[in-house]
VEXBAKOL-351697 format. One record per residue (C-alpha): residue in one letter; x, y, z. Coordinates in steps of 0.001 Angstrom, whole numbers, plus 500000, padded with zeros to 6 digits. Example, Ala and Ser with C-alpha at 12.3 -4.5 7.8 and 13.67 -1.06 7.14 Angstrom:
A512300495500507800
S513670498940507140
This chain:
X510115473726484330
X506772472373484656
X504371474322486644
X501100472061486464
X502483470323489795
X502603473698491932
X500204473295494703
X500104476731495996
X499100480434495401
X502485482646494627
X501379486273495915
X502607489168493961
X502416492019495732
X502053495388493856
X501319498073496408
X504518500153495543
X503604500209491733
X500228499995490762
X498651500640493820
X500712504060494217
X499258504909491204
X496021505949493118
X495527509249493069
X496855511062495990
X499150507912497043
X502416508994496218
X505027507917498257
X508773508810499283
X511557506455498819
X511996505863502918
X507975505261503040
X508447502882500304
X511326500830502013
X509004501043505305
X506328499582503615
X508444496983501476
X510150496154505147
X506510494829506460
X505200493010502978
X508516490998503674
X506976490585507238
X503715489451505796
X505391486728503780
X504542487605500374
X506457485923497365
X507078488905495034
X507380492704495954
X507134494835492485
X508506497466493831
X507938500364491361
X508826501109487346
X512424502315487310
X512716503599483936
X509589506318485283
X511605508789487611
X514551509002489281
X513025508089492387
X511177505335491524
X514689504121490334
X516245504799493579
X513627503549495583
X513563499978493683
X517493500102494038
X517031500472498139
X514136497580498118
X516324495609496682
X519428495972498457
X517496496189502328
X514613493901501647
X515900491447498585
X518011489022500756
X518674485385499847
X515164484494502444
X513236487536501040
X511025487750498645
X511889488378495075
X511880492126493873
X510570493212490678
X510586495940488326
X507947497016486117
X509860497500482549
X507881498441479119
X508864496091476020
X511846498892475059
X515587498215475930
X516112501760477697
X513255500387480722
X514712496633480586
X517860497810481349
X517172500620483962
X514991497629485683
X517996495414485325
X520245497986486959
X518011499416489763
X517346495334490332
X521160494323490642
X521276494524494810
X518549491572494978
X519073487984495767
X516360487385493514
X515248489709491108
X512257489916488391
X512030492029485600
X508532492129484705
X507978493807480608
X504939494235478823
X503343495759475904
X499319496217474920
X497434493083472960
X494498494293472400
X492970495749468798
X491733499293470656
X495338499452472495
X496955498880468889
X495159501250466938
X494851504034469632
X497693503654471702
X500748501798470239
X499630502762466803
X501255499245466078
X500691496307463762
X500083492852465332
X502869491684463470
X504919494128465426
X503345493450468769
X504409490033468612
X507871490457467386
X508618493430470327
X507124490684472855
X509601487898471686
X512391490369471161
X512281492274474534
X511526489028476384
X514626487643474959
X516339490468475940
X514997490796479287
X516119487309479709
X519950488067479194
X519781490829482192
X517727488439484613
X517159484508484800
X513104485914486167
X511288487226483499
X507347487843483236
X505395489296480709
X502142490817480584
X499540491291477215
X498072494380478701
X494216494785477704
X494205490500477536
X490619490511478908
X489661492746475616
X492808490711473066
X491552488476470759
X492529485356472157
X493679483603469029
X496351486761468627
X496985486557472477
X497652482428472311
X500172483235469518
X501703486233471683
X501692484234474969
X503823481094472930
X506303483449472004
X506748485127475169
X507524481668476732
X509704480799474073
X511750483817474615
X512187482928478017
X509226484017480103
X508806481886483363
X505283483893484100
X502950484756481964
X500861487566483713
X497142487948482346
X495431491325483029
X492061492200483130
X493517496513482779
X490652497888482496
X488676495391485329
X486171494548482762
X485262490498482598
X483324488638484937
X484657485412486892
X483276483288484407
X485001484894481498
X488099485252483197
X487903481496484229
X487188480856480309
X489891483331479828
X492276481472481592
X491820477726480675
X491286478395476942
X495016479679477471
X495756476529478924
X494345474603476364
X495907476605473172
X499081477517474337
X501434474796473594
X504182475505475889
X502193476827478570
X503395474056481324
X506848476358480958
X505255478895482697
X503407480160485937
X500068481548484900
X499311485119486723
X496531487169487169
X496383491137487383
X492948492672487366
X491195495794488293
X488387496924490631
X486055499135488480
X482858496257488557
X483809495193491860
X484527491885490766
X488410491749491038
X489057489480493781
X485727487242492336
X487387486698489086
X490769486361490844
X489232482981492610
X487860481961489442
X491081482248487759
X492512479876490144
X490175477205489526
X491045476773486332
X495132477253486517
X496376480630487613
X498732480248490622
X500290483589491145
X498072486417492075
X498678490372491382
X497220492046494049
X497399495213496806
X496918495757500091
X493743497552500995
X493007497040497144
X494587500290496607
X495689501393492617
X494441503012489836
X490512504275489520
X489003501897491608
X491801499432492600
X493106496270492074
X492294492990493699
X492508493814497447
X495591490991498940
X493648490804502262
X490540489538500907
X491705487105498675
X494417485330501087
X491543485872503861
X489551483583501079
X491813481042500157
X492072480507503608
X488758480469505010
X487778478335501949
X490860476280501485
X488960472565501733
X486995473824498712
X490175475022496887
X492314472471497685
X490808469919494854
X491742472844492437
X495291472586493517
X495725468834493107
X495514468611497487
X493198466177499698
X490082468068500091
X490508467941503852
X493781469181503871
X494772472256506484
X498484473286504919
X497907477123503845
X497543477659500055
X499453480453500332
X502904481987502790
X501063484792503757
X501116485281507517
X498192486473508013
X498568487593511588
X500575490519510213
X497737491287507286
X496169494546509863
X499052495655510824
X500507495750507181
X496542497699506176
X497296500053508753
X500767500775507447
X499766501098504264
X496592503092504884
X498755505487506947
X501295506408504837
X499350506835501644
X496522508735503302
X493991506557501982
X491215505397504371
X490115502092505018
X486201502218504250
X484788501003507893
X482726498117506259
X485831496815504290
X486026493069504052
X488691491673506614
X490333494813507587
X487514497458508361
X486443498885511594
X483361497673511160
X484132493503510116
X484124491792513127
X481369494873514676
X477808493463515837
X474918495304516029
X471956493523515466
X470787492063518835
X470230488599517192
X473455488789515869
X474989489570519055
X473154487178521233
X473988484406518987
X478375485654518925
X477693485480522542
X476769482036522646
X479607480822519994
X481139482873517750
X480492480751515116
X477294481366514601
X477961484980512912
X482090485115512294
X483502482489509491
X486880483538511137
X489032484964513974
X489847488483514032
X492846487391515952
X493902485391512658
X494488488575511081
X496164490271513798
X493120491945515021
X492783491912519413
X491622493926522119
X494209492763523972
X495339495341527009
X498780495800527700
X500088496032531173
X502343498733530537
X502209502010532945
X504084505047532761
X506473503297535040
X507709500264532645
X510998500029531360
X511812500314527607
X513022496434527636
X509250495890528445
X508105498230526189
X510385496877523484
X508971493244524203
X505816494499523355
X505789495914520822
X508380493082519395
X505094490686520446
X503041492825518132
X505297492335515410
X506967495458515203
X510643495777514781
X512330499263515695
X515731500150515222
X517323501807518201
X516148505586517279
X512733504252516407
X512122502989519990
X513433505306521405
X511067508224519559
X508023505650520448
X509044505388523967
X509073508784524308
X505040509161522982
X504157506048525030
X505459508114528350
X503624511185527202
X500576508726526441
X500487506623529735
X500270510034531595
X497076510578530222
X495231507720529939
X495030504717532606
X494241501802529899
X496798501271526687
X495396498997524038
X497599497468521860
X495604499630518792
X496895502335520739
X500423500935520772
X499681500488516874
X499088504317516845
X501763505801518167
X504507504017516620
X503571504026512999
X503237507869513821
X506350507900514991
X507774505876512646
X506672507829509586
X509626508845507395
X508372512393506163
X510836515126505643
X512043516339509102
X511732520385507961
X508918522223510093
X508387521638513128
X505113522087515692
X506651523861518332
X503214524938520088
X499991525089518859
X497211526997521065
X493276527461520210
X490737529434521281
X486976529042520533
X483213529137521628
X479959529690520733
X480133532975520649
X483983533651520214
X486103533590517108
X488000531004516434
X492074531936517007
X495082529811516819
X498176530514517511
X501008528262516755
X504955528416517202
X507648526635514066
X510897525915513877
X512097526171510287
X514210524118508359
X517011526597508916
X516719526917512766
X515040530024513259
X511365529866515654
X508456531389513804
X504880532503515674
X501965533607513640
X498240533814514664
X495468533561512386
X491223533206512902
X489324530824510816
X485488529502510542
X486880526741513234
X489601525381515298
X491665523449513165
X490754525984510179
X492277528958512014
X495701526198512765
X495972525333509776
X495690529329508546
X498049530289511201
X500350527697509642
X500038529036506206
X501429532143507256
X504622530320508772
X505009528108506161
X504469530743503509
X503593527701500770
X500551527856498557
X498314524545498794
X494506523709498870
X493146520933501277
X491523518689499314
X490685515461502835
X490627516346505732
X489664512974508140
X489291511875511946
X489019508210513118
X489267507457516644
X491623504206517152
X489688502874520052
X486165504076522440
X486414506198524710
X487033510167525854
X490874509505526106
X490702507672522653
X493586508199520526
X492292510768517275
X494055509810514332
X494070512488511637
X494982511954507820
X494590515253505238
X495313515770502063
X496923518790500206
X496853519552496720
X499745521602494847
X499834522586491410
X499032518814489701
X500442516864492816
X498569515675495875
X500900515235499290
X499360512906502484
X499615513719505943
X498851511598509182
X499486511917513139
X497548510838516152
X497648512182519449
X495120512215522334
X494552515787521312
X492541516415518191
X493983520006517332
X497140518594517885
X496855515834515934
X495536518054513014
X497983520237513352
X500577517631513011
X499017516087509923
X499011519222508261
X502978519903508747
X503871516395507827
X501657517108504705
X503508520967504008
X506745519240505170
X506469516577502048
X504942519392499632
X508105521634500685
X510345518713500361
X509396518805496925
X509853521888495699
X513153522519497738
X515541519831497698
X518257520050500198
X520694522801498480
X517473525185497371
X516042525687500748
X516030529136501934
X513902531088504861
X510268530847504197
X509739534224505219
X512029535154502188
X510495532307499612
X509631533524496160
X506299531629496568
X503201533155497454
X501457532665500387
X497667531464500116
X495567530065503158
X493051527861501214
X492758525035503722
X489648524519505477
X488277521848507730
């Protein structure tokens, strides 16, 4: 295989692996599959959908990607597998459902990761890289191999490494900046002195992987393609450990904005308009929202492409000048990336065919008890407000559409508070075995004294650790969207909802949140009355 003649970027997305390594981020298996559902939407080349060998679930939950998302026209899944036979074969297994599957090994090249970490010779390193390569290569036909710590490797030890890796078999060679230390012009030096001292580099695609800790990810992730990476390793929102990895929005948003000036790199016409990458980029919001939603973890409002705040004017020179042609202050469309302020013209007497055409036009994709659960909160929302924005639309169904644990349930939730009163709430469950629970409880606020009240239903200890409120669009009938954060013991469990009502919505949040931390500590044959739970109750949240 020669790669020099590939003329566009192959995007790797690694949301469900590295970038659910953030703290806080953790995700179920059904969450995981919703997400993995939309990347395949988006139209990116490679899903990595997790490390098998790590956990049972992440096992399971690379085992479903690949079976529902893995089809002949999908992308092709991966699994994250450490240079050992036990993880190359788990990944091979967990992989087996996929049209196309990866399995993606790697081991540390670097003299601080030998002596620290591995405790390893270089000798060694190199023959565990050919060895479980080779291997690798009798479970899958798609193997790729990362140095990790290449950006600190001594690149005479990492050319040798790199060789063998491709002589075993590796079709991509995946460099990784781990700990997100180079600059663009070392990576770029980084990347064509491999070029020029690996031999049988041509065999193989060249991939980058590279972290956000000098804010310079997606920067050296352009420079890298200048000089002959074509697959990129990146995440949406730029979620993953510390302080991220290369954010997929912003550098497809890039390529595409900039594509006459990349297009020489890639061996194109310099005026040439065919997209450097398959990313449809109408779906790249959408798929931030998603993401952002389910993990818990906020989208900064000045964010490049995807914050609330990137196609905002304030200046008055700014706006004057948008006024008179947008391209005086926006290099692109927010409709490009799925972005409008569209209105629909949906009331609360529309049908659920036109609802369902709606919603199909905004690129969603429901099964039969999904609609039906979104209808439902579209009725109850078009009875109080008079104007439905598609970002409303947005709102509703991912909330709906959220696959938490279906254990507690809000029956009623009921506030009372003032300037001079106490704050009370009063709130009515149903528990996972049936039975309807009421508890009261008073707190320095609103959503404090629900969230107390709750404790005492729930009857599980936990410590709110976020507690945030965006509104989706302007207005007094704006939708509140709420995401909070719990911590238990070691492990951190996200919760989001969105509702006209603000206590409601908090409320919500906070039993999606409980209903996940529950999940978790009761599986299915375990659970037993609350009231009756061996765990202490605590009421530690505040907000």
């Amino acid at each position: 295989m020669n790669t020099q003649s590939l003329d566009r970027i192959i995007i790797f997305d690694t949301t469900l692996r590295d970038g659910e390594q953030s703290p806080g981020a953790t995700l179920n298996v059904e969450e995981k599959l919703t997400i993995a559902r939309q990347l395949a939407r988006l139209g990116v080349d490679v899903i990595e959908a997790g490390f098998p060998y790590s956990s049972p679930g992440d096992f399971e939950a690379v085992q479903k990607i690949a079976q529902a998302v893995g089809t002949p026209d999908g992308p092709t899944i991966c699994g994250l597998a450490r240079a050992t036979r036990q993880d190359i074969q788990t990944a091979a297994e967990a992989l087996k459902p996929a049209a196309k599957s990866r399995i993606h090994t790697f081991i540390a090249t670097s003299d601080i990761h030998l002596k620290y970490k591995l405790r390893k010779s270089r000798a060694e390193v190199l023959a565990i890289a050919e060895e479980m390569v080779g291997f690798a290569k009798t479970c899958v036909d798609d193997v790729e191999f990362s140095p990790e710590d290449a950006g600190r490797s001594d690149p005479a030890f990492l050319y040798e490494v790199l060789e063998r890796a491709i002589a075993a078999g590796a079709t991509t060679i995946n460099i990784p900046d781990t700990v997100g230390y180079l600059t663009p012009a070392e990576f770029g030096d980084l990347i064509r002195g491999i070029k020029e001292n690996v031999p049988n580099v041509d065999q193989a695609i060249i991939s980058v992987h590279g972290h956000n800790d000098l804010g310079l990810a997606v920067a050296n992730f352009l420079e890298a393609v200048k000089h002959g990476a074509r697959q990129l390793e990146c995440t949406i929102n730029g979620i993953g450990e510390r302080a991220g990895n290369a954010a997929l929005e912003e550098l497809v948003m890039a390529l595409h904005v900039r594509r006459q000036y990349y297009n020489t790199f890639l061996g194109r016409p310099a005026e040439s308009e065919a997209p450097l990458t398959n990313i449809d980029t109408r779906q790249i919001y959408k798929t931030s929202r998603l993401v952002s939603n389910l993990t818990g973890m906020l989208v900064q409002p000045n964010k490049a492409i995807v914050g609330t705040n990137a196609f905002a004017h304030e200046s008055g020179i700014h706006q004057d000048g948008v006024l008179k042609n947008r391209l005086t202050y926006e290099i692109m469309d927010a409709q490009l990336i799925g972005l409008t302020d569209n209105q629909i013209v949906l009331g609360k007497l529309s049908g659920r065919n036109a609802f369902r055409s709606r919603l199909k036009e905004l690129g969603f994709d429901l099964t039969e008890q999904e609609l039906n659960k979104a209808f439902v909160r579209f009725k109850e929302l078009a009875d109080k407000k008079k104007e439905i924005s598609d970002r409303d639309l947005e709102a509703i169904v991912n909330d709906e559409i959220q696959q938490s644990p279906d254990l507690f349930k809000l029956e009623l939730v009921q506030v009372s508070c003032g300037d001079h009163a106490s704050p009370t709430a009063t709130v009515k469950l149903q528990t996972p075995d049936g039975q309807e629970l009421m508890d009261a409880a008073i707190g320095t606020g609103p959503v404090d004294a629900v969230y107390k009240a709750i404790n005492r239903v729930v009857n599980v200890p936990n410590e709110l650790i976020e507690f945030s409120v965006q509104s989706v669009t302007a207005g007094i009938d704006a939708i509140g969207e709420v995401t909070i954060r719990l911590r238990h013991g070691d492990r951190i469990f996200a919760g989001h909802a969105a509702n006209t009502d603000i206590i409601v919505a908090s409320a919500q949040a906070y039993i999606n949140a409980l209903n996940r931390l529950y999940a978790s500590l009761n599986p299915p044959e375990m659970r037993m009355n609350p009231q009756h739970s061996s765990l202490e109750a605590t009421s530690t949240a505040n907000a």
